[in-house]
C-alpha positions in Angstrom: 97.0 39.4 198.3 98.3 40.9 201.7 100.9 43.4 199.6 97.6 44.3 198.2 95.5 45.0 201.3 98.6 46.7 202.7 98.4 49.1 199.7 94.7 49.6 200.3 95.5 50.7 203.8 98.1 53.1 202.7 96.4 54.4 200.4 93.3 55.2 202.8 95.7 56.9 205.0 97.2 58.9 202.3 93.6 60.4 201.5 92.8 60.9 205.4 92.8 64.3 206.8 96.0 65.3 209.4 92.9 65.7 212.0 92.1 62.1 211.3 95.6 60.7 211.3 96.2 60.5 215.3 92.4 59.1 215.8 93.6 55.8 213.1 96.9 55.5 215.0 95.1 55.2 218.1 92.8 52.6 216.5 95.3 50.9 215.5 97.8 50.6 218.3 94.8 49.6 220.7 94.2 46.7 217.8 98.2 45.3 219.0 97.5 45.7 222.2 94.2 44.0 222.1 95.9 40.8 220.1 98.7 40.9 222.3 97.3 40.3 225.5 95.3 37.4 223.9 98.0 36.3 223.0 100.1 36.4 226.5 97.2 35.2 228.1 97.6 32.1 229.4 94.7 31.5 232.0 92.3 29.1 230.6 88.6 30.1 231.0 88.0 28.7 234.2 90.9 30.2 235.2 89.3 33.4 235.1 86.3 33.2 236.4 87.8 32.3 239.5 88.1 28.1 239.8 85.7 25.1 239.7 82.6 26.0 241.6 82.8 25.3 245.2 79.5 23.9 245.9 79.5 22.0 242.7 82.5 20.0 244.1 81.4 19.5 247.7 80.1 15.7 246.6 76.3 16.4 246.5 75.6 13.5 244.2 74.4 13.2 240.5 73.3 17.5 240.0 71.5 15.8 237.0 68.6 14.0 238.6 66.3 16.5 239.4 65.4 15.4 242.9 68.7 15.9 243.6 68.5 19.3 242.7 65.6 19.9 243.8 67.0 19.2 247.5 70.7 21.2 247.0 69.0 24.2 245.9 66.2 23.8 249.2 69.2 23.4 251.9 71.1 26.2 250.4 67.7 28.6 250.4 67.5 27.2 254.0 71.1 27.5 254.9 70.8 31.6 253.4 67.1 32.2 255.3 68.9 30.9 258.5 72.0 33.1 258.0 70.0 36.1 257.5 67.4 35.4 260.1 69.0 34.2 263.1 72.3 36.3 262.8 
C-alpha cells in the first residue's frame, strides 16, 4: 500500500512542469518541518499559554457556585475602576 502511494507521488511529480517542481519541494520540506517541531515539542498545552491562571489559584473559593463568581468578577471590576481612576 505505502510502495503504492509512493508511486502515485512520483508519478505526479514526473508529470509536473520544471516551473512547478521548486513550489512542491517547498511544500513538502515545510510538511518535515511542520511534523518535526511537533514532534520536538515538549511543552504541554498549559505550558504554552503561559501557566495555571494566577487569579484562578489565589484560593477564591468554589469558582463554580455562582455567587461566588458573581463577587470575584465584582472586586476585580472594582480593583480595575480604582486602578484607572485614582492613579
Amino acid at each position: 500500500m505505502q510502495s503504492t502511494n509512493l508511486q502515485q507521488i512520483l508519478q505526479a511529480i514526473d508529470s509536473l512542469d520544471d516551473r512547478q517542481i521548486p513550489v512542491v519541494l517547498e511544500f513538502i520540506l515545510s510538511l518535515k518541518s511542520d511534523i518535526d517541531h511537533h514532534l520536538n515539542s515538549s511543552q504541554t498545552v498549559l505550558e504554552k499559554m503561559g501557566g495555571y491562571p494566577e487569579f484562578l489559584l489565589d484560593g477564591y473559593g468554589d469558582l463554580s457556585d455562582r455567587d461566588v463568581r458573581k463577587q470575584k468578577i465584582a472586586d476585580i471590576i472594582r480593583s480595575r475602576h480604582q486602578a484607572r481612576n485614582y492613579e
